[in-house]
VOBA-1610 file (N, C-alpha, C; in pm, whole numbers, padded with zeros to 5 digits, always signed):
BEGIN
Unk-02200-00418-00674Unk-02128-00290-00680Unk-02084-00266-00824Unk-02155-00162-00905Unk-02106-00161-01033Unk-01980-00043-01079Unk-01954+00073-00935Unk-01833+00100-00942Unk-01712+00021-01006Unk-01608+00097-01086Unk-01476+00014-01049Unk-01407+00009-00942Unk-01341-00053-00862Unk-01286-00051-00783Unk-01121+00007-00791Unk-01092+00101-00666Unk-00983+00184-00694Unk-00922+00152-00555Unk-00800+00165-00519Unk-00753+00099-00389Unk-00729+00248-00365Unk-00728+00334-00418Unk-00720+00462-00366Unk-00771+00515-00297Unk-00896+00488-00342Unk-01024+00517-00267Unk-01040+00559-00105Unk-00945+00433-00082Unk-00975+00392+00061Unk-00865+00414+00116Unk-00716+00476+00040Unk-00588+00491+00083Unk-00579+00616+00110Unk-00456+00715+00225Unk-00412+00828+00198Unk-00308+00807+00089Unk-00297+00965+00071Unk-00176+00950-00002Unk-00047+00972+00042Unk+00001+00836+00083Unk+00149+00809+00176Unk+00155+00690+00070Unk+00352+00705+00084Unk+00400+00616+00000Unk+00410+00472+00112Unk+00397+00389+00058Unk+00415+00239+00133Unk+00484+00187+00122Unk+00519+00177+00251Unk+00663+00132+00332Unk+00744-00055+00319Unk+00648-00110+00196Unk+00699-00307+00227Unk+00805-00279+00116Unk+00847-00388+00097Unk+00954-00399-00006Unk+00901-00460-00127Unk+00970-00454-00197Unk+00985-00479-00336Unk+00938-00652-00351Unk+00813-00693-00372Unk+00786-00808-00394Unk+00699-00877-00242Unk+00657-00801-00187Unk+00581-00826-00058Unk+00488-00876-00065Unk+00400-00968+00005Unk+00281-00980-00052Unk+00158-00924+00067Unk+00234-00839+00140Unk+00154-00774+00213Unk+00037-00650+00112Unk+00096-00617-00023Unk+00027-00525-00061Unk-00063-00613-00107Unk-00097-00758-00128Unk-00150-00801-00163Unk-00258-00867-00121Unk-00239-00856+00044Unk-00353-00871+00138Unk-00448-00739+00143Unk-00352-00644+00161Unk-00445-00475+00161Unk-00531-00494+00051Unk-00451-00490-00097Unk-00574-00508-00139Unk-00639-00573-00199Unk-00633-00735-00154Unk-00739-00815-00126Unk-00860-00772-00020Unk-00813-00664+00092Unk-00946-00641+00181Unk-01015-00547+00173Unk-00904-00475+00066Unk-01007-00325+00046Unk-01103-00335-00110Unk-01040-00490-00145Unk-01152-00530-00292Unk-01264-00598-00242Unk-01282-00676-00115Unk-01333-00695-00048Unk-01475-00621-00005Unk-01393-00524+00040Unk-01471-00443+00126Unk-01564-00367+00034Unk-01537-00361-00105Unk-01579-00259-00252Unk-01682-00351-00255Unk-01653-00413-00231Unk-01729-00555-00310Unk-01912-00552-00209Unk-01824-00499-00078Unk-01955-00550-00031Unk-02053-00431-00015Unk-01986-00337-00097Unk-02090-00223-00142Unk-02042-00071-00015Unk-01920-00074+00055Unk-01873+00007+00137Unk-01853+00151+00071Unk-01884+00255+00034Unk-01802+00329-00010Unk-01671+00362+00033Unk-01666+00389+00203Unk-01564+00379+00303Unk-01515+00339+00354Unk-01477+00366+00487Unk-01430+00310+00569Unk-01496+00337+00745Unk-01565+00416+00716Unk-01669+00441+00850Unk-01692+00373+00901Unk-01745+00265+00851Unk-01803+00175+00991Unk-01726+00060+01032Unk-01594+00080+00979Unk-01475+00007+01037Unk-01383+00048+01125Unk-01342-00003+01230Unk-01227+00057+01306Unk-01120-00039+01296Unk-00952-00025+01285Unk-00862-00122+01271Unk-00775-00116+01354Unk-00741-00221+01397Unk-00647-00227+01547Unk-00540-00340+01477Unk-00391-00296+01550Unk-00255-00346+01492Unk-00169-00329+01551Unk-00040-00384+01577Unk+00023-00415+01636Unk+00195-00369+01588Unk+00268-00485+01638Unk+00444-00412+01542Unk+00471-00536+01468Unk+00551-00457+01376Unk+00529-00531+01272Unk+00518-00529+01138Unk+00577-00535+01059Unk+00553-00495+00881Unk+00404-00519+00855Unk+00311-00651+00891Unk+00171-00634+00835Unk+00096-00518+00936Unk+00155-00493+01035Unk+00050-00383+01122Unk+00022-00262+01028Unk+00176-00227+00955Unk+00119-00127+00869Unk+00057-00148+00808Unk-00079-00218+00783Unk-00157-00235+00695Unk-00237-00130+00696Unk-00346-00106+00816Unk-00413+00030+00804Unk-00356+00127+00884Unk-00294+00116+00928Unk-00204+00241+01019Unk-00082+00300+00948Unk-00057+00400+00873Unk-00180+00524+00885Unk-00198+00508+00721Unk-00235+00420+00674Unk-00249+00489+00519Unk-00407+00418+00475Unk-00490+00319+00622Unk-00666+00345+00587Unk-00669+00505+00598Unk-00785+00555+00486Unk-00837+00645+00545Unk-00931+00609+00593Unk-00907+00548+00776Unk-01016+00514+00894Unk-00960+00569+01040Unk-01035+00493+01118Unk-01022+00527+01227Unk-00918+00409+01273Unk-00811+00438+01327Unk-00750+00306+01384Unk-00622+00309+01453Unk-00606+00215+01579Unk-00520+00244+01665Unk-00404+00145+01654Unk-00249+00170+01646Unk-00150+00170+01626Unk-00078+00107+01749Unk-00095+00008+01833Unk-00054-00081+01952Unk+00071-00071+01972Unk+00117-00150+02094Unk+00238-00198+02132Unk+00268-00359+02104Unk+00365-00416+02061Unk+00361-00552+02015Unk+00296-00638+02067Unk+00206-00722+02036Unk+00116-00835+02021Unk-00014-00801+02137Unk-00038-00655+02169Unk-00157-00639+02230Unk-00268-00565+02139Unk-00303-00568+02023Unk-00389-00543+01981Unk-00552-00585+01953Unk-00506-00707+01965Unk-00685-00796+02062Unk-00739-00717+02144Unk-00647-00730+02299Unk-00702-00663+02393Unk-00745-00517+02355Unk-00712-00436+02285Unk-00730-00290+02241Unk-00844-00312+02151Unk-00835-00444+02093Unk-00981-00456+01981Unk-01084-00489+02075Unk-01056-00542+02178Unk-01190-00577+02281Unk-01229-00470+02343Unk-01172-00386+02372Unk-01251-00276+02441Unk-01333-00195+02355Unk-01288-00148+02208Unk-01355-00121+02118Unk-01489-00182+02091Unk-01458-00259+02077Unk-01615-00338+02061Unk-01687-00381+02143Unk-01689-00401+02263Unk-01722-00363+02378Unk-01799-00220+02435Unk-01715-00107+02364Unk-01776-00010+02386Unk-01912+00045+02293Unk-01837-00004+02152Unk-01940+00054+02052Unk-01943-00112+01924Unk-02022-00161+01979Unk-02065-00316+01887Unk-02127-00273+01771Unk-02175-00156+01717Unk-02208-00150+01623Unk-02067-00120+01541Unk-01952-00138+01524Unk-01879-00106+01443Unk-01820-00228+01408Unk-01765-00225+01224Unk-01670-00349+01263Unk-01544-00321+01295Unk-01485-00424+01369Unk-01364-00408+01454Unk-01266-00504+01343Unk-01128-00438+01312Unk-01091-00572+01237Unk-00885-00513+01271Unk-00848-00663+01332Unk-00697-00621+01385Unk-00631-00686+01231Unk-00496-00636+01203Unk-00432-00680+01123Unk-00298-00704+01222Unk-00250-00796+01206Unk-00088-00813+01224Unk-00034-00959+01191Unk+00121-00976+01189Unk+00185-01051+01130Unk+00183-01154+01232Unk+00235-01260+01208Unk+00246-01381+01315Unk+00291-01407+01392Unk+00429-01312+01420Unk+00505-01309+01542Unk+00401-01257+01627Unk+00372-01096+01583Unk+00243-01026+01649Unk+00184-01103+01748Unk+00050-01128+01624Unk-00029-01265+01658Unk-00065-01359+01743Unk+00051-01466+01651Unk+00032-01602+01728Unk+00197-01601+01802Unk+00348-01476+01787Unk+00373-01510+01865Unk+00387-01419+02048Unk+00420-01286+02071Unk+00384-01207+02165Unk+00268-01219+02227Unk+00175-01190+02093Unk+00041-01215+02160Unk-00064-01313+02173Unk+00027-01453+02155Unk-00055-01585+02152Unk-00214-01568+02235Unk-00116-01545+02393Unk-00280-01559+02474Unk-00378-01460+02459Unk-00351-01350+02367Unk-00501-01237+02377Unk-00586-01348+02265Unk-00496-01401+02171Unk-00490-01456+02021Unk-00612-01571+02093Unk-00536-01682+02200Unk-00644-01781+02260Unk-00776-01715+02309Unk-00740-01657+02382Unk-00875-01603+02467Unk-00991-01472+02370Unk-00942-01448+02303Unk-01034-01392+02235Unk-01141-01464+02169Unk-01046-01604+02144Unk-01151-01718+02047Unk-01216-01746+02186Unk-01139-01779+02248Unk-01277-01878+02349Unk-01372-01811+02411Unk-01369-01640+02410Unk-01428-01572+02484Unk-01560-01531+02371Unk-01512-01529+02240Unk-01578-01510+02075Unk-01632-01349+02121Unk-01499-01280+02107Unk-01494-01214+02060Unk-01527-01121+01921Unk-01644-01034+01909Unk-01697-01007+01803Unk-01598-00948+01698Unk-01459-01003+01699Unk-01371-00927+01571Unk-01324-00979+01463Unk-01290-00912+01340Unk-01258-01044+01284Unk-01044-01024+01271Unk-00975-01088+01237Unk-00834-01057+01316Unk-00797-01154+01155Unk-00707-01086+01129Unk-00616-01140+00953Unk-00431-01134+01000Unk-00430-01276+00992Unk-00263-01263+01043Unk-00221-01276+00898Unk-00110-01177+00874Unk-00031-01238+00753Unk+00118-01296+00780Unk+00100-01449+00752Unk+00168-01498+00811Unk+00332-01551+00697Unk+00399-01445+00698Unk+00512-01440+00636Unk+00626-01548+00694Unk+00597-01624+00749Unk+00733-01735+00881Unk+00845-01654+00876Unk+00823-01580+00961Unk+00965-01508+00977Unk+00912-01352+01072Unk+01041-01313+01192Unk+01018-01173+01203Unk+01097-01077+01107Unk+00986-01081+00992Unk+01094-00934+00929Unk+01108-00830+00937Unk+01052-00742+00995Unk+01079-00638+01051Unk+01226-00579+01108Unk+01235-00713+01234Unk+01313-00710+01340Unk+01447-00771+01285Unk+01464-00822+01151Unk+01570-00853+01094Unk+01605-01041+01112Unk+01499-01063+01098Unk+01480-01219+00992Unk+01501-01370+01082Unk+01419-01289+01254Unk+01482-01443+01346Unk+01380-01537+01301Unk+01374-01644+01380Unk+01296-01774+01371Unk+01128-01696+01442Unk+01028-01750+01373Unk+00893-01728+01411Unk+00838-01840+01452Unk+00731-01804+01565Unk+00633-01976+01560Unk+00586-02044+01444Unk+00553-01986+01374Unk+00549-02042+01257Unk+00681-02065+01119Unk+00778-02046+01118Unk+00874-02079+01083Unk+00841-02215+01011Unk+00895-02277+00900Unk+00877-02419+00875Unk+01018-02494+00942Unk+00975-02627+00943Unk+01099-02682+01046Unk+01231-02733+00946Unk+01340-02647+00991Unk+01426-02684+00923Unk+01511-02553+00866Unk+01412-02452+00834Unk+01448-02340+00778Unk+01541-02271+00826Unk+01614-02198+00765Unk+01772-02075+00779Unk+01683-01959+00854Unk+01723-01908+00966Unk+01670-01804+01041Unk+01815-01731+01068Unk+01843-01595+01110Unk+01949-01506+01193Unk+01946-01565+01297Unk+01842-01632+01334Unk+01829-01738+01503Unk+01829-01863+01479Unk+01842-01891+01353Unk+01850-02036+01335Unk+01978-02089+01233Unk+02102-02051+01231Unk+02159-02029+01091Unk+02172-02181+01067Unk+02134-02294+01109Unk+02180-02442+01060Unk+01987-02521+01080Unk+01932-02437+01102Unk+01803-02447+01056Unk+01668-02430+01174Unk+01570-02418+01156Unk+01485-02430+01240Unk+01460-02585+01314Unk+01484-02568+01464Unk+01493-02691+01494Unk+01326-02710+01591Unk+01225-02634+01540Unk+01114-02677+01610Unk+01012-02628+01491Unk+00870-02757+01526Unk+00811-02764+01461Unk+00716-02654+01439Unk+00652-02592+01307Unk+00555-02456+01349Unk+00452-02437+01370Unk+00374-02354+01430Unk+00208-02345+01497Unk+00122-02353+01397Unk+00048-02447+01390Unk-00062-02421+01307Unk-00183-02350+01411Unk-00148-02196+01349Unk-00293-02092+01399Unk-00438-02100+01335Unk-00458-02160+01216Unk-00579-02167+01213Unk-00647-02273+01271Unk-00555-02406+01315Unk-00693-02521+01349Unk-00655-02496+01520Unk-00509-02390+01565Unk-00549-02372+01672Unk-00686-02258+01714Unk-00749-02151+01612Unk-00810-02085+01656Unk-00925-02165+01675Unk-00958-02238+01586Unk-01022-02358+01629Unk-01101-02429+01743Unk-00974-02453+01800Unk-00932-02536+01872Unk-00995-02447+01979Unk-00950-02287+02003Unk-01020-02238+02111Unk-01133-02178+02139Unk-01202-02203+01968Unk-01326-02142+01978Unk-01352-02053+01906Unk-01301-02002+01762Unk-01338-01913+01676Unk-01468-01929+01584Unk-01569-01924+01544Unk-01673-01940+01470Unk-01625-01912+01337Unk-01494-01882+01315Unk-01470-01866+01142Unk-01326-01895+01145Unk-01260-01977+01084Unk-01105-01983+01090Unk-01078-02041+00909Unk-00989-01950+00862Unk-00945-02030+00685Unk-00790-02007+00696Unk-00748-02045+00562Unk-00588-02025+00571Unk-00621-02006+00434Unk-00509-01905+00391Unk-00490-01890+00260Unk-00359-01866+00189Unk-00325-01812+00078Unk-00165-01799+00065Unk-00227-01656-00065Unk-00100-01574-00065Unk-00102-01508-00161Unk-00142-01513-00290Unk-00099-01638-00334Unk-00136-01718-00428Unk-00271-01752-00477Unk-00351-01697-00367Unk-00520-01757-00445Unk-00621-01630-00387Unk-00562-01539-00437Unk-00580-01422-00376Unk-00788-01375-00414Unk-00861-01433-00529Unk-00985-01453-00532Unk-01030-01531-00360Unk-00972-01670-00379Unk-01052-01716-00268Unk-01029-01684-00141Unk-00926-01611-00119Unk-00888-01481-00006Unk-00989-01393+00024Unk-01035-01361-00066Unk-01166-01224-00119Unk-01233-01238-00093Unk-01271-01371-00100Unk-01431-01391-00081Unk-01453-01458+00061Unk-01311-01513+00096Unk-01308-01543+00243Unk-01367-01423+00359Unk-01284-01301+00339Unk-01253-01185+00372Unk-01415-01132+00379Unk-01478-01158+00241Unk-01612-01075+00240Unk-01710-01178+00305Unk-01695-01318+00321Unk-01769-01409+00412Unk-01745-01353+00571Unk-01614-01350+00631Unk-01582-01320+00724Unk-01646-01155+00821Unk-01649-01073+00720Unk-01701-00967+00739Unk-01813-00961+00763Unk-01907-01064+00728Unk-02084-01046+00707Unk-02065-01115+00885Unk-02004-01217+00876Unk-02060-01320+01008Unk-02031-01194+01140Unk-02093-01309+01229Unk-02053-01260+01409Unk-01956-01362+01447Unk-01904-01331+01560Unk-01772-01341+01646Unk-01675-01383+01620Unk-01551-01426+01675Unk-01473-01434+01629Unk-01409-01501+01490Unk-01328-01448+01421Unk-01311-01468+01263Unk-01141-01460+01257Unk-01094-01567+01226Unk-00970-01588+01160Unk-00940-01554+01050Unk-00847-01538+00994Unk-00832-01553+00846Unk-00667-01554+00859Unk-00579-01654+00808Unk-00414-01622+00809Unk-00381-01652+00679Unk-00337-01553+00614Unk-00305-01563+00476Unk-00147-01551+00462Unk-00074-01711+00415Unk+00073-01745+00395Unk+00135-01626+00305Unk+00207-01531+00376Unk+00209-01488+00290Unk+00416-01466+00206Unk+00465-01403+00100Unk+00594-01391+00098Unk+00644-01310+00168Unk+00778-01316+00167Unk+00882-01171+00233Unk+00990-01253+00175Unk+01060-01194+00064Unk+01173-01242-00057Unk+01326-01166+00067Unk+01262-01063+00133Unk+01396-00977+00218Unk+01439-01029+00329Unk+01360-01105+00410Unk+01359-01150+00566Unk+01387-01310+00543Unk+01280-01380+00486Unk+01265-01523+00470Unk+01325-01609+00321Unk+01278-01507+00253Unk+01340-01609+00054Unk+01433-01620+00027Unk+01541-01541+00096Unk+01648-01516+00061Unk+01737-01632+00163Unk+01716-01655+00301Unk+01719-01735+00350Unk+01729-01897+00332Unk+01550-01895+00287Unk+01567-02030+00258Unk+01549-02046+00152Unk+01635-02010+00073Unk+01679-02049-00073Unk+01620-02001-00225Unk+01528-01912-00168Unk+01465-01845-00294Unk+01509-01720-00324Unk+01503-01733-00484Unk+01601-01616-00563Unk+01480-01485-00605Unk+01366-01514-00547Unk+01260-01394-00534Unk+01178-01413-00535Unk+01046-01310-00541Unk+00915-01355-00488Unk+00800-01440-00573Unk+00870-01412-00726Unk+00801-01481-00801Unk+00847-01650-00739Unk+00983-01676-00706Unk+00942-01820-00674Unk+00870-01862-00557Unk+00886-01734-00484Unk+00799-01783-00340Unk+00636-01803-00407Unk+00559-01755-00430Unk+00461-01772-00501Unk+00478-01881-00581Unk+00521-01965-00711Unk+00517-02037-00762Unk+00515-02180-00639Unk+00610-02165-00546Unk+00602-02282-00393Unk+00484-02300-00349Unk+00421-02185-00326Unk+00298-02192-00297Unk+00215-02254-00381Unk+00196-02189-00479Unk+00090-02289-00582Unk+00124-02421-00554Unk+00226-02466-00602Unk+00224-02581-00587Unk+00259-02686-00449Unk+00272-02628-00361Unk+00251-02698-00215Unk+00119-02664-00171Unk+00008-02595-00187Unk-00054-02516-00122Unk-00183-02651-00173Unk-00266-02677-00061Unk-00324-02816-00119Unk-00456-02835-00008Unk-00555-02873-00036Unk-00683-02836+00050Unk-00766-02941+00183Unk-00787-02880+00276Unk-00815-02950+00378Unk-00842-03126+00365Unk-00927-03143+00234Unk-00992-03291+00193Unk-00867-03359+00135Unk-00801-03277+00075Unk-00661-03369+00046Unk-00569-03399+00157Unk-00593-03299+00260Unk-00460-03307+00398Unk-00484-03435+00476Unk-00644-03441+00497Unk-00706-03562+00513Unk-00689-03720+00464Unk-00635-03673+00390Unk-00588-03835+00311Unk-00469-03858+00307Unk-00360-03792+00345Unk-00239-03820+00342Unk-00121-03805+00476Unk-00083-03845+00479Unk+00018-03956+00615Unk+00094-03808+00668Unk+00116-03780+00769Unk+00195-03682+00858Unk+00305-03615+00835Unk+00385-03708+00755Unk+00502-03684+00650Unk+00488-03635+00542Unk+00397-03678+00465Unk+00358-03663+00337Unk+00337-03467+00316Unk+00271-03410+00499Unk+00292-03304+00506Unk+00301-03192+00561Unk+00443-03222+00552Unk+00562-03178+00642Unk+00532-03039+00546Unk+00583-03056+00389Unk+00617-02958+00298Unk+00480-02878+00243Unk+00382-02890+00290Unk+00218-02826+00263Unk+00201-02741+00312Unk+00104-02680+00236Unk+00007-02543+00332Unk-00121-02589+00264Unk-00179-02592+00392Unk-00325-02681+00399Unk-00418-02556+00428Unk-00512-02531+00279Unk-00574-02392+00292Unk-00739-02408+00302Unk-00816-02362+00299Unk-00953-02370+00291Unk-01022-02293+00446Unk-01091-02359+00430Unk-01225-02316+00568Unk-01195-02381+00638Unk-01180-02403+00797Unk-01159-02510+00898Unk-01264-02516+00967Unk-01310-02434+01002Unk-01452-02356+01086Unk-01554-02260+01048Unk-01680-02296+01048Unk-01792-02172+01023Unk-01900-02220+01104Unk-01903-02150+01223Unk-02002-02168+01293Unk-02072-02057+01403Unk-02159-02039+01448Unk-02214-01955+01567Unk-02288-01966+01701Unk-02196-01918+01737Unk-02203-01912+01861Unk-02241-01757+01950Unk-02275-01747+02015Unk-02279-01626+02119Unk-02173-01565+02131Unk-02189-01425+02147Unk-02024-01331+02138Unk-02030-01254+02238Unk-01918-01207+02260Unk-01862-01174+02403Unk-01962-01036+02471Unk-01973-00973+02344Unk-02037-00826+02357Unk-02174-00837+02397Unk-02263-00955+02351Unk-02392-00998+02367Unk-02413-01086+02533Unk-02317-01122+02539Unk-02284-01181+02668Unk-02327-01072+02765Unk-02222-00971+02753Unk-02155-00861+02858Unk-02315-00769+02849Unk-02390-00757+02717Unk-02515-00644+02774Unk-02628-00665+02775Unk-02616-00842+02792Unk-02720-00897+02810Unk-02732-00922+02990Unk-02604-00958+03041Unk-02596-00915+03172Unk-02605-00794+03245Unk-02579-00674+03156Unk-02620-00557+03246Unk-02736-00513+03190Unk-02826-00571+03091Unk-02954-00564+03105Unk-03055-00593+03230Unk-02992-00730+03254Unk-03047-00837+03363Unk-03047-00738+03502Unk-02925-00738+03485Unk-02886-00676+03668Unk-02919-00550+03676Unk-02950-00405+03559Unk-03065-00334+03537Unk-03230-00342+03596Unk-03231-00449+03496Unk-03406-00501+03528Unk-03404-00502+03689Unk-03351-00571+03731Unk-03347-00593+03889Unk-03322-00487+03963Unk-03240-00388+03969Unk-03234-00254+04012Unk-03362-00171+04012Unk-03448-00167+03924Unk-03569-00117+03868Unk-03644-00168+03967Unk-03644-00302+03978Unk-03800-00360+04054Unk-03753-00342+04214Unk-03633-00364+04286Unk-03565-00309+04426Unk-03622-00183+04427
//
């Protein structure tokens, strides 16, 4: 793509609603450099499904696309019927981790195991900020929550080796912080079939930094760099050792059969048979 790339491009013109040091703008546009990248002019042949939530506003309403605006943590199920109906499009949900992995854990399971043709980007800020700063499944253990004021007393979900776990053909973790290998995650993720993870750690200096002890987002970012440490290293070191990590890379790339190919390959079948009756 020898264009420059303009995040405008692909934006209305509405002012955006995160705060001051978010790194949600920094997922947007990581996906809409992404998306430049892979030679899109638009947004046509994408549809975006989202949930409640500070990352839902990601494409609702300021893609200029097509995309539907959910009730908390059912936006899977709303991405499955989509693609279901019309498989030639890509389908891609955005929401935060409460969203996600926490309301909507089981669409979150069963979509992987069902491999679901979508690809789904949690930005996973540990914290509900939106809703004014309680404890999240993902929370780190120990942390200052409005629901936790003497700390988080349970341990937090790891969503990518659970998507894993239920069957996603693409699962990575990333952090704000390495926002290239985000990109190219994003533009890997986009090419493949069925289900596709991607949870990118991300800040919130208003809900969570302020909380647990950071004086803004530049230090939340600087934490990251330097906790943020890669699957082959997580591998070598003792359970304790990390407690205080974010273990980023690829977990999964593989293929399998997807839900949509499933579903019209069976009413092909039971077609054919109607025909010869």
């Amino acid at each position: 793509m020898t264009e420059t790339f303009s995040i405008r491009k692909y934006l209305r013109d509405l002012k955006l609603p995160f705060c001051l040091g978010c790194g949600i703008f920094t997922v947007m546009n990581t996906f809409l450099r992404a998306v430049h990248e892979l030679g899109h002019e638009n947004l046509s042949k994408f549809v975006f499904c989202s949930g409640i939530g500070c990352s839902a506003w990601i494409p609702s309403p300021y893609f200029i696309a097509d995309s539907i605006h959910t009730t908390h943590g059912r936006s899977i199920p709303v991405a499955t019927g989509i693609k279901l109906l019309r498989p030639d499009l890509n389908v891609v949900v955005f929401g935060g981790d409460g969203d996600i992995v926490g309301i909507g854990i089981s669409h979150f399971i069963h979509a992987a195991r069902r491999n679901l043709d979508v690809l789904v980007v949690m930005v996973n800020n540990m914290i509900y900020g939106m809703t004014g700063g309680q404890v999240a499944p993902t929370t780190p253990f120990k942390t200052k929550t409005t629901t936790t004021p003497y700390g988080s007393f349970e341990q937090p979900l790891d969503a990518a080796r659970l998507a894993v776990t239920a069957g996603a053909c693409y699962s990575a973790r990333w952090t704000t912080a390495q926002s290239n290998e985000l990109k190219e995650s994003i533009k890997k993720a986009i090419k493949m079939q069925g289900f596709r993870f991607i949870e990118v750690v991300s800040q919130c200096p208003t809900s969570f930094g302020r909380r647990a002890g950071f004086k803004n987002a530049g230090e939340m970012i600087k934490w990251f760099k330097e906790n943020a440490i890669s699957i082959e290293q997580a591998e070598r070191m003792a359970e304790e050792e990390l407690a205080q990590k974010i273990v980023v890379g690829e977990f999964i790339r593989r293929k399998r059969l997807t839900l949509h190919e499933t579903v019209y390959e069976i009413i092909r079948r039971e077609e054919g048979k109607n025909v010869e009756d």
